[in-house]
N, C-alpha and C positions, 0 to 999 in steps of 0.2 A: 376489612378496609375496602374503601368504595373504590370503584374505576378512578373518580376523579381525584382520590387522594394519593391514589398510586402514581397517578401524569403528575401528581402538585410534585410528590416524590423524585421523580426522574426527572423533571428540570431542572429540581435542586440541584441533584446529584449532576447532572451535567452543567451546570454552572460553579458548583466545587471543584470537577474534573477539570475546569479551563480555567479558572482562578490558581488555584492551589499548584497544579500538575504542569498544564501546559504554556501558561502564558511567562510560567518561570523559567519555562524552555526556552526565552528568548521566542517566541510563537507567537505575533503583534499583529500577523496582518489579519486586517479586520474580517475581511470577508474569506479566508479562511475560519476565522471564531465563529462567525454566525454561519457557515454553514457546520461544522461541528455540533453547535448548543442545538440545531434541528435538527441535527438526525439523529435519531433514537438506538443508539449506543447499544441497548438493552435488547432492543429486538433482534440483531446481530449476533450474540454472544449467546453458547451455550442455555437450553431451558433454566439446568440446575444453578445457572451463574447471574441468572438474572437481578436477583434482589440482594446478592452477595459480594460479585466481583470484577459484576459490567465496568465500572466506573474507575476499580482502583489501578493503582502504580502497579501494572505487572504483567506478566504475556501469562494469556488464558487459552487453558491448553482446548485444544480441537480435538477431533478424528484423526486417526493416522498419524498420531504421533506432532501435529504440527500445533503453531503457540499463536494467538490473534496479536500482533503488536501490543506494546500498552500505550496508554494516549498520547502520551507528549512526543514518543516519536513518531505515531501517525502524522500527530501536528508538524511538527518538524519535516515530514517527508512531503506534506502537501503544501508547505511553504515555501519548499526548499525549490518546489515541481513550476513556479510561477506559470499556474494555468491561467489562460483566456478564457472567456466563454467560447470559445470559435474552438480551441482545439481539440483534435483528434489523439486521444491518450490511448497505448498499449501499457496494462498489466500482467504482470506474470506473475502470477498466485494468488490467485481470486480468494481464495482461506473462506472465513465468515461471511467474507461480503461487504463489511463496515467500510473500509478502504476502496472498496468499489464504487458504492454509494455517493461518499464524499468526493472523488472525484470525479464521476458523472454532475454530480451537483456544479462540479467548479469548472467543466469542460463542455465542450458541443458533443463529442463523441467516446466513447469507452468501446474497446474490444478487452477482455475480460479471458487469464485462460488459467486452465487447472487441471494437475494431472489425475485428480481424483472425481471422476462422477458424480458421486454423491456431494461435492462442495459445490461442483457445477449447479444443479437441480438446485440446491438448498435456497444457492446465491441468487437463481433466478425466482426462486416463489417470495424470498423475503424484499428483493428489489421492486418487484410487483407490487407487492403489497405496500412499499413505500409509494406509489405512483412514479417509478421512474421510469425509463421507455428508451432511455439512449445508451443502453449499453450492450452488447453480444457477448456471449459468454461461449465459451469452447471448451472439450475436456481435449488438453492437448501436452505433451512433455514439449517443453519450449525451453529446456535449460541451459540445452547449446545454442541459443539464439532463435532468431524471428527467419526465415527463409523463403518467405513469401513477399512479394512486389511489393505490398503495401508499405507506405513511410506513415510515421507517427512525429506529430509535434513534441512529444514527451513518452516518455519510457518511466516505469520503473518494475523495479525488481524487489517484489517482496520477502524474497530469503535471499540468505547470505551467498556470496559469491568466494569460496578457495582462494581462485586466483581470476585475477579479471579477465577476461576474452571478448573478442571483439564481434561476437556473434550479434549482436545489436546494433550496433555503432553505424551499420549502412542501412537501419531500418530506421535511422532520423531523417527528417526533413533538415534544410537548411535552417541552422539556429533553432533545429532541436534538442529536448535535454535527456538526457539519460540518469535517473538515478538509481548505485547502484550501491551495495554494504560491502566489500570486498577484506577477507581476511579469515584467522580462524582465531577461536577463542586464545584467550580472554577481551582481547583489543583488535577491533575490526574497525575500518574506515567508511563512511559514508560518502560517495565521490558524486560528484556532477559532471556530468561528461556532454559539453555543447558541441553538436558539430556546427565549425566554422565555417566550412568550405567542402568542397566534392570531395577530398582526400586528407582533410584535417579535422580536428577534434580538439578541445581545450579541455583541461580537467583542474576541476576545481575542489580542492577537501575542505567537506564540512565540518564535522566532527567526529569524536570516535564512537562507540559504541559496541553491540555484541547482538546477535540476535541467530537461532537457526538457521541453518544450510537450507538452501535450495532444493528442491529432491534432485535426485542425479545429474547435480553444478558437476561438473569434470573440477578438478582436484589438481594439487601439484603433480609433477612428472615425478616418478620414482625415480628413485636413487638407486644409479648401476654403479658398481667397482667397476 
């Protein structure tokens, strides 16, 4: 198979993935689609998964134990994030990189963090190589929250959250969002967390869903007699 039959290949297949998968996610806005259908899904995702499982319904496992989302809730989460071009987006679990990608595409700025090195490195040679240039990458455990000055016009939290905590909540800017998966298997919540005001917050649920813990999320309080 030539080069160019392989690209004729993976557009397809990224045009099945947003036909089939995502747009039946309720997943409509437009410039969320077209920057999905561009970026190369494939380059992201494990060597061995590339011509097998970049594409389909399902979370593809990583290193260390962790899962890349599967599409339509990436879709879902970068729809959900109503980015600008202007704003400054924190992520917490850089994983693959795909989810990085796309919103550097949909935002002015990405800080990018991960408690794994080697996702860090990965995330940075594969972003590269896509030409992108606006995002910082950190290896850092951020699970109990962001504790640095800096605010973010949007948040999100790529593993699941136990129980929610408000470790982020003051690292929004005014009428910034926070999304965040809070709960434990089988049925986890998808929440939007705007802050209103200096000392307020509005929280909105999305949908349900299920996806891996955070690495070291804090957990419910044990139960004492």
């Amino acid at each position: 198979m030539t080069g160019t039959a392989a690209a004729i290949d993976f557009t397809q297949a990224r045009f099945n993935m947003i036909e089939q998968q995502i747009r039946p996610w309720d997943v409509l806005d437009q410039r969320v689609l077209d920057v999905i259908a561009s970026t190369p899904r494939e380059a992201f995702v494990p060597e061995k998964y590339q011509t097998t499982l970049a594409f389909s319904d399902i979370s593809i496992p990583l290193e260390h134990h962790q899962y890349m989302l599967p599409p339509k809730l990436e879709g879902r989460l970068l729809q959900s994030l109503n980015l600008r071009p202007t704003d400054n987006v924190l992520e917490i679990g850089t994983g693959s990189g795909y989810l990085t990608a796309c919103l550097a595409r949909l935002s002015g700025q990405v800080l990018s963090l991960d408690i794994y090195p080697d996702f860090t490195t990965s995330a940075e040679r594969k972003l590269a190589a896509q030409g992108i240039n606006n995002v910082t990458l950190q290896t850092q455990d951020a699970a109990n929250g962001w504790d640095a000055e800096a605010q973010f016009d949007a948040i999100v939290v790529t593993g699941s959250l136990p129980v929610l905590h408000e470790g982020f909540h003051r690292s929004l800017t005014l009428n910034g969002r926070l999304l965040v998966i809070v709960g434990t298997p089988p049925i986890m919540e998808a929440l939007l967390i705007t802050r209103v005001g200096p000392d307020q917050w509005a929280r909105e649920s999305l949908f349900d869903t299920s996806i891996p813990p955070l690495v070291n999320a804090p957990g419910p309080a044990a139960f004492r007699f």
